[in-house]
N, C-alpha and C positions, 0 to 999 in steps of 0.2 A: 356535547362540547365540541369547539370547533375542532379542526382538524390539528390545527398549528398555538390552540389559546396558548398563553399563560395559566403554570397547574397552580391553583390557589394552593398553600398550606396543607388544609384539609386531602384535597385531589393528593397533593403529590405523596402524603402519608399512603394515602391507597395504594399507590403505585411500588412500594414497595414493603416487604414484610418488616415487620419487628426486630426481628435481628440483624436488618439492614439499614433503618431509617428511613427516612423520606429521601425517595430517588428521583432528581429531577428529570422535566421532559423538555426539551430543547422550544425555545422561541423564535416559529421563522416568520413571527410578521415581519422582522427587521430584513425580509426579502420583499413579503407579499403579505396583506392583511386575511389571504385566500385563495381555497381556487377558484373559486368564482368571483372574485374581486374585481373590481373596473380598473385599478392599478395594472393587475398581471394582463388583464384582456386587452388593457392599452399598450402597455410595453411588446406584446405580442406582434400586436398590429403595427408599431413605432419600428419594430424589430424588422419586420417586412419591407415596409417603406426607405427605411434608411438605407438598408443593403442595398436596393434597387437603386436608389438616388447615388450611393458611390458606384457602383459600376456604371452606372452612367457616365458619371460626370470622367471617370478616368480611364476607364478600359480601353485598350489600347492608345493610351498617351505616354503610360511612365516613363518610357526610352525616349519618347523626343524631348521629356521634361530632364533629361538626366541630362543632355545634350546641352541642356542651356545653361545658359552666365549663374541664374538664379537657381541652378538644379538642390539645393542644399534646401529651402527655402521653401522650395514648391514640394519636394518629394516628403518635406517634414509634414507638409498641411495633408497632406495623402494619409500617411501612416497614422498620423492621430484620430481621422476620422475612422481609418478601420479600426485603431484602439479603442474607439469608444464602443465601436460597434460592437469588438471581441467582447466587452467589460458587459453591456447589455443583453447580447445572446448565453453568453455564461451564468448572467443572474437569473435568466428563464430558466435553463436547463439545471442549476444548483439547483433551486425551488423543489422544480416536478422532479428531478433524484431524488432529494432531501424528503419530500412526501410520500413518493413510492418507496423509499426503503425506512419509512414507519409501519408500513404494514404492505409487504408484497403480495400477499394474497388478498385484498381487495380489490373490488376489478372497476370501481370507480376512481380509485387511485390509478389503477394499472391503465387505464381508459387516459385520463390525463394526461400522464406522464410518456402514453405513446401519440398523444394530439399534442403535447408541447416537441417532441421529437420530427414528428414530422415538419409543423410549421417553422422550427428553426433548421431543418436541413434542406428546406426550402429557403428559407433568408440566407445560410450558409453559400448556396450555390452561385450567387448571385457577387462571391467574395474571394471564389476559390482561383477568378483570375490574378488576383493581386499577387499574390506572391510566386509565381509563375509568370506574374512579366518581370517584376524586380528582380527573378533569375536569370531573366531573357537581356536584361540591362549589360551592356558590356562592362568588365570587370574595371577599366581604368577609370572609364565614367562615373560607376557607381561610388570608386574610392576617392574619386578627387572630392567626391559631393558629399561622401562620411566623412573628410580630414577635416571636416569645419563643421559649428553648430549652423544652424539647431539639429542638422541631420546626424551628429558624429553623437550625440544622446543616444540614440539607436543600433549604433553600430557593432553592439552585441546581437541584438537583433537578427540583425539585416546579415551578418556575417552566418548565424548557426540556420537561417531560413536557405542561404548559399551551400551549407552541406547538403542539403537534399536535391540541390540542381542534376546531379547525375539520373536520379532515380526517379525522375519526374515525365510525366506520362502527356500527350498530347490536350490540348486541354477538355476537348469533348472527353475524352476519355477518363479526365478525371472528374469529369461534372458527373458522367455514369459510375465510376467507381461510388464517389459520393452520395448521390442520388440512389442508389441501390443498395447502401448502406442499412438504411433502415428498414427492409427487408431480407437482408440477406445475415452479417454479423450479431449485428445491433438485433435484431430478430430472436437469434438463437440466445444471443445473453439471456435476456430478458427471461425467456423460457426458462435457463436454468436458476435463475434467479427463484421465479415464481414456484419452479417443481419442487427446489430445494427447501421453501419458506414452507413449502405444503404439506411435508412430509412428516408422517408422525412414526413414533415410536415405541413399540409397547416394552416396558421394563415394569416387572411387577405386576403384572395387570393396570396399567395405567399407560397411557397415551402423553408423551409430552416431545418437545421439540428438537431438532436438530444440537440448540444449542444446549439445552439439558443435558440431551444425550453426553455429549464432548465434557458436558463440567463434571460429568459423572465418572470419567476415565480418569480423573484425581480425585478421588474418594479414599477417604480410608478405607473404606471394608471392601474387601475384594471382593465379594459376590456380586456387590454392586456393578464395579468395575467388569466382571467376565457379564453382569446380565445385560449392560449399556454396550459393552461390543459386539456382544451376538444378537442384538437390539441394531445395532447400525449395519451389522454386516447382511443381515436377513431383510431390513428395508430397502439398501442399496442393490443389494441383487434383484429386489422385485424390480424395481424401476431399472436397472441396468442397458436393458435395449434403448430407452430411451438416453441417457448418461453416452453412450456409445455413438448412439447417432448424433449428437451435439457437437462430443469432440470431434468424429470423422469428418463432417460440416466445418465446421471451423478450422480443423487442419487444412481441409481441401481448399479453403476461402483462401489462406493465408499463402500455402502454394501458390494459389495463383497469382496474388496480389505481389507477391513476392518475384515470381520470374516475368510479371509484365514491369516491373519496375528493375529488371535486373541485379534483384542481391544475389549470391551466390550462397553462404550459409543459411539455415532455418533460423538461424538468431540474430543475421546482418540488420533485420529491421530493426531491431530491439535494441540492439548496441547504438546506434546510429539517433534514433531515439534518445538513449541515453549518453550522446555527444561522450561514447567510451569507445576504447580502440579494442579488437576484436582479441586481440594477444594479450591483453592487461583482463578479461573477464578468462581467455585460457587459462593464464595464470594463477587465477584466481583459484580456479573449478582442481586444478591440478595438485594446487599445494593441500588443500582442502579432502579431496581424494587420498595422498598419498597420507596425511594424518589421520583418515579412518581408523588404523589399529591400536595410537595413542590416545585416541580423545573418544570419541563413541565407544568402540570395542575394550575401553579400557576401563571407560565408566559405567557401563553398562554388567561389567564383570562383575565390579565393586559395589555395582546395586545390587545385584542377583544375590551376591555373598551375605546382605546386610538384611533380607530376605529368606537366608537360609536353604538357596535354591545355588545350582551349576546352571542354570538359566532362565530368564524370565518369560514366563507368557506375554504375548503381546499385548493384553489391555492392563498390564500391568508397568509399561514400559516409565508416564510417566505418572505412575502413583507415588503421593507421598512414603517416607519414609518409616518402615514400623512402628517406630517409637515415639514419632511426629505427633506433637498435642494438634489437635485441628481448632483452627484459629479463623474464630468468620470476625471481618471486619468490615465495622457500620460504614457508610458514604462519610460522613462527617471523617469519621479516622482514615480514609483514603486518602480524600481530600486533604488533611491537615500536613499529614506523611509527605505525600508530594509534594506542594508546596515549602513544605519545611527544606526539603531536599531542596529545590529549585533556590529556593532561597540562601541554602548556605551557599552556593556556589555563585547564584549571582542575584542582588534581589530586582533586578528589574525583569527579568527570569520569571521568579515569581509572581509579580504584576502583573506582567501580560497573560499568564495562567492563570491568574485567578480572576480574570476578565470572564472567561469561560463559566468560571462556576455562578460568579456575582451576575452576569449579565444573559442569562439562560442558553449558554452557546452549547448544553451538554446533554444529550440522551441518553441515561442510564438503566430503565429497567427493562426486565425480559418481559417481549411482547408474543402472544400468539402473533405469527403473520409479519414481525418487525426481523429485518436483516440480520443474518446470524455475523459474530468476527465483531469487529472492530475499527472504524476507521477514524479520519481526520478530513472534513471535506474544506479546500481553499475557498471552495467558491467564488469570489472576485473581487481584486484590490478596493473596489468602493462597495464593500460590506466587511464582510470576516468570518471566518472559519467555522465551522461547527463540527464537535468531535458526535460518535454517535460509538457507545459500549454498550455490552450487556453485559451488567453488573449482577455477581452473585456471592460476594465476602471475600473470595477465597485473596490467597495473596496474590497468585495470578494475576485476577482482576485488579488489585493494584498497580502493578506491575503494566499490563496492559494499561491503564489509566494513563501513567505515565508517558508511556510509550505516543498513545496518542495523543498527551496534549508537547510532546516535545514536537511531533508533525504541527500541533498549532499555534505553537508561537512563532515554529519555522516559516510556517504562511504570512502571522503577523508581521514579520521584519522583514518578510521580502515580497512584503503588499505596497512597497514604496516604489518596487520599480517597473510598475504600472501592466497591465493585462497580459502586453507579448512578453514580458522579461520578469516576471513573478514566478512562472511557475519552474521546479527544479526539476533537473533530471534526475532519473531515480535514483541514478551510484550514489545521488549526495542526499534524495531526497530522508533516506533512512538515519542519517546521521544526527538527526537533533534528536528525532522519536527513540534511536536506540542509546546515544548521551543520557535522555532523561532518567529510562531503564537503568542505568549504569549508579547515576545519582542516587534512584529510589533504594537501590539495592543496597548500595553501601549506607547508606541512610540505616536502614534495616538490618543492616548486618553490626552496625556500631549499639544499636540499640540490643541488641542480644544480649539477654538474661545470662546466660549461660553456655558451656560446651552444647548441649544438647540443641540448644534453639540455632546455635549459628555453624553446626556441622546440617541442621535439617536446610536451615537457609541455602547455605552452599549450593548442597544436594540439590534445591529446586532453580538455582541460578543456572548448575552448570545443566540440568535437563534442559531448561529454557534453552541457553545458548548452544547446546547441542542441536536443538529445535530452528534456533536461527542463521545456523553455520551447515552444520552435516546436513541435517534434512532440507535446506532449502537447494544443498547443491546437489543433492539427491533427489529431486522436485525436476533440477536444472537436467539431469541426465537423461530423468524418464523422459522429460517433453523434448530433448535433444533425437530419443530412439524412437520414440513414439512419432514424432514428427518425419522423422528420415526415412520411415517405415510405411508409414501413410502417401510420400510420393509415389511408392510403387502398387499401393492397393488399400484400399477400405479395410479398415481393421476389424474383428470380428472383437467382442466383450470378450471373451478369454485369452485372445492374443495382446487386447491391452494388458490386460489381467497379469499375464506373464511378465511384460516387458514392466510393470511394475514391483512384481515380487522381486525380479531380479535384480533392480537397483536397490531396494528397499534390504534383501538380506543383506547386497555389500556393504551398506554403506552401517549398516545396525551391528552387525558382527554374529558369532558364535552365540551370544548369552542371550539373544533375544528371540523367541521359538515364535515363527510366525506362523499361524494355525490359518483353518480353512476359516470364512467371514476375511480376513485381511486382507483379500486380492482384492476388493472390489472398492477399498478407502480412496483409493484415486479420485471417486466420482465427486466426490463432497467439495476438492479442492477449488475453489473458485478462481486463481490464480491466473487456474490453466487456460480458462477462459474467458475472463475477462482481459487479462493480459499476457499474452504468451510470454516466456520467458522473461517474466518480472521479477521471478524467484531470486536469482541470483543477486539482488539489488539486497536483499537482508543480509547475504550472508558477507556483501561488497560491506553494508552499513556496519555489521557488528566488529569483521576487523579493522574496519578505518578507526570507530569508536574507541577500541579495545587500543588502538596505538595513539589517539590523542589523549585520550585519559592517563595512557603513560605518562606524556607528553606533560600533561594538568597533573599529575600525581609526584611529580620533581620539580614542580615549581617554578615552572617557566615563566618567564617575566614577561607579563603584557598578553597571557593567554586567554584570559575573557574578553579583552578587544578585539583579537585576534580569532576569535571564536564567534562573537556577534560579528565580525565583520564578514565572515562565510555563511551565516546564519543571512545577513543582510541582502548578501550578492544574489540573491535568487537564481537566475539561469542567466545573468552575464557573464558570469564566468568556467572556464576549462576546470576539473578538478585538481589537474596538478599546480595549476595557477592559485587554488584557493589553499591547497596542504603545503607549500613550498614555505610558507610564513612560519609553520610546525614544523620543518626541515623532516617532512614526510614524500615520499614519494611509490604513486602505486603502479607505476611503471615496475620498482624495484622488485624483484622476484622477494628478494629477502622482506619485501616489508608485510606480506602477507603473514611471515612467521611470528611476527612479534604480537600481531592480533591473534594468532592461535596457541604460542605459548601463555600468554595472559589464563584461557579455558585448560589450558593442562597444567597450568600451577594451582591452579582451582581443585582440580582431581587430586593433586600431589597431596595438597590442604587436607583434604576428605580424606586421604588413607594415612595420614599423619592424626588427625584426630578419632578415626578411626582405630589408633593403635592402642 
């Protein structure tokens, strides 16, 4: 079968078991009909050629064109031709990601997808003057020529590509940065990519995947539960020298990327990135910390108790509830749920999600070889998104479901404002994916039978967002000490080791016994290496979410317009510009608390039905 077919009927039954239904497999002809296709081989070579033809035709002109009568005019005809170009080389590269992470351990996939990488960081190079003379443009010229169309379209743009004017490197020097890219970062991802997809894990005398492993740490039976943890902790340690040397690689890369561009924190590129101020993510991380003893350490007491324990083992942290019925639910009832959710809140909501399922934009079963997690890929305003899960009943995975197609309808409504002003920064990017969650949940909690099903619900909501709040700004600390550590020398695998137990007991508390196998859960994270200090962007999304839902939950007049129109804005706008219409502000120290009272009124709920 081809790499990318349509699964007939038949096929897709295969693809998933009986108690799941037929699980679909995503359709990327609507990229490429293959990889060997004369499309992709043409756009490859079309990709080459174009690049070259704009730097030709304008490297070193934009300044003298800014200077002229007609600078608005001329500089529009510039920026669209690289917009096309952006929209073109991003459909190569969506393709060959979308392909390699169907199955990362095949090495004709892997082969591909690192010959589509190099050929576009070859076209790339050839682009990377453009925005580096539009920096070079003096400021009065460049604003007299945004105050008027067709250039003032842009001028979200043109303004967030002028943040990075400080941090910008000679240009040879960025062509080498660039150009050494894909052996140098882009190198190491890959690798962890591959090791990680490779990895097998004996539970029971049987062999099964990374992501088995992790679905097995919410199992009812707990032996399951302690044999998947001593299962992950006994694989991670064999490979560990390797896990060590990736990160030390990557920490060292980003050092130096970091002080030839002059940021001064290990997170200034990240922030900056995310067009966020460095004191609004302190705040964040702060108020979050100093909540450790009411929200984690409170609920984790109250699990232990309902357990029958003074504290939990660690692979039991997020196991279902004792007395929890276990509830596998088919793809069709996923699907139905969400939808349903998206729908009562707004139905064009649901429309553009159910594009997804109707029109094969969705990869749901577990593959040998296929990318563990969950994502939602944009891939480029002239195509549309493709989510990619590993689905296995639980509610979780609904849950997840959600989550990622709220990331893709986020893509879908701000695929209007074309390749450079589509994509969001992350503070906002998590805000539709973690709304959906929010939707599915209470969806699911109105549907409860009974005390029993909607005290277990709770239970798995408030673990989750303990998951998306505490542990990601626990995520945010380790790669804060780990990085600050690593300027002064090569970390050894045990000295990671430490610097992770010891964020991991603060932020967990007293009731959670972290045993030997736990020091080494670091390696799995992918976060930390794909994107450094991304982490923090969940636990930004879950209390921005948590206060507009307030916000939506009193009935605020005109809040779905108001909502699709943040939803719309892609990355033209500032986020205090997009929440001030919610008379939300995350400058405000206090606005943090109202997204984490939301999660301790949840616990309060629990030890009230609890009584």
């Amino acid at each position: 079968m081809p790499l990318n077919a349509v699964l007939v009927p038949s096929a897709m039954a295969a693809a998933g078991s009986a108690s799941l239904g037929s699980l679909p497999e995503w359709n990327l002809d609507h990229l490429y009909p293959g990889m060997e296709s004369a499309a992709f081989k043409a756009d490859v070579e079309r990709a080459l050629q174009v690049s070259k033809t704009l730097c030709d035709r304008w490297r070193g002109k934009l300044a003298d064109i800014a200077a002229a009568p007609d600078a608005s005019e001329k500089l529009t005809t510039a920026v669209r031709e690289y917009e096309e170009i952006e929209d073109l080389l991003g459909r190569i590269m969506s393709y060959a990601g979308l392909i390699h992470a169907g199955d990362t351990t095949d090495p004709v996939r892997g082969k591909f997808y690192g010959d589509a990488q190099d050929k576009i960081t070859t076209a790339s190079s050839d682009l990377l003057f453009f925005a580096l003379e539009l920096n070079r443009i003096d400021d009065a010229l460049l604003d007299r020529a945004m105050s008027v169309q067709p250039l003032a379209h842009y001028r979200p743009w043109l303004e967030d590509i002028r943040k990075e004017k400080p941090h910008q490197l000679e240009d040879r020097i960025e062509q080498l940065f660039h150009e050494k890219s894909v052996t140098s970062y882009s190198a190491w991802n890959r690798l962890f990519d591959e090791t990680i997809a490779s990895l097998r894990f004996k539970v029971d005398g049987k062999e099964i995947t990374i992501v088995e492993t992790l679905n097995m740490l919410q199992d009812n039976d707990g032996d399951k539960r302690k044999a998947a943890a001593g299962a992950l902790g006994e694989t991670l340690t064999s490979r560990l020298p390797t896990f060590a040397l990736i990160t030390n690689t990557l920490a060292k890369d980003k050092e130096i990327s970091d002080r030839w561009r002059g940021f001064e924190d290990v997170a200034d590129s990240r922030h900056l990135a995310n067009r966020v101020e460095r004191e609004v993510v302190d705040a964040l991380a702060s108020a979050v910390v100093s909540a450790y003893p009411r929200l984690s350490h409170r609920f984790y007491k109250w699990k232990a108790k309902q357990f029958g324990r003074d504290a939990l083992d660690y692979w039991d942290r997020n196991a279902p509830l004792p007395d929890t019925d276990t509830r596998v639910y088919r793809w069709d009832e996923a699907r139905d749920l969400v939808l349903d959710a998206y729908g009562d809140f707004a139905r064009p909501m649901a429309d553009i999600a159910g594009r997804f399922f109707n029109e094969g934009w969705i990869d749901a079963p577990v593959r040998p070889g296929k990318a563990p997690g969950a994502f939602a890929h944009p891939t480029v305003p002239s195509a549309h998104p493709y989510v990619l899960v590993n689905f296995m009943g639980k509610s979780r995975d609904v849950m997840t479901l959600a989550h990622e197609l709220g990331h893709g309808v986020h893509q879908v409504m701000a695929a209007r404002n074309g390749a450079l002003m589509a994509p969001t920064p992350l503070t906002l990017a998590e805000t539709a994916s973690v709304f959906g969650e929010m939707l599915t949940f209470r969806k699911m909690l109105d549907n409860a039978k009974d005390r029993r099903e909607r005290r277990a619900l709770l239970a798995a909501k408030v673990s989750d967002m303990l998951n998306t709040v505490v542990r990601q700004i626990a995520f945010y600390s380790f790669e804060r000490k780990l990085h600050l550590a690593r300027r002064q020398s090569e970390l050894t695998p045990d000295q990671i080791n430490d610097i992770w137990m010891s964020v991991q007991a603060d932020s967990l508390g007293p009731s959670i016994k972290l045993g030997p196998g736990y020091e080494t859960w670091w390696a799995y994270i992918p976060h930390f290496i794909h994107s450094p200090f991304y982490v923090y962007a969940y636990a930004f999304g879950d209390c921005l979410v948590n206060s507009l839902y307030g916000v939506y939950r009193n009935a605020a007049p005109g809040f779905v317009d108001k909502y699709f129109a943040l939803l719309s804005a892609g990355g033209t706008k500032h986020h205090s510009e997009l929440l001030a219409p919610f008379g939300l502000d995350a400058r405000d120290p206090a606005f943090w608390q109202i997204g984490l009272r939301m999660i301790e009124d949840f616990i309060a709920e629990l030890e009230t039905l609890d009584a």
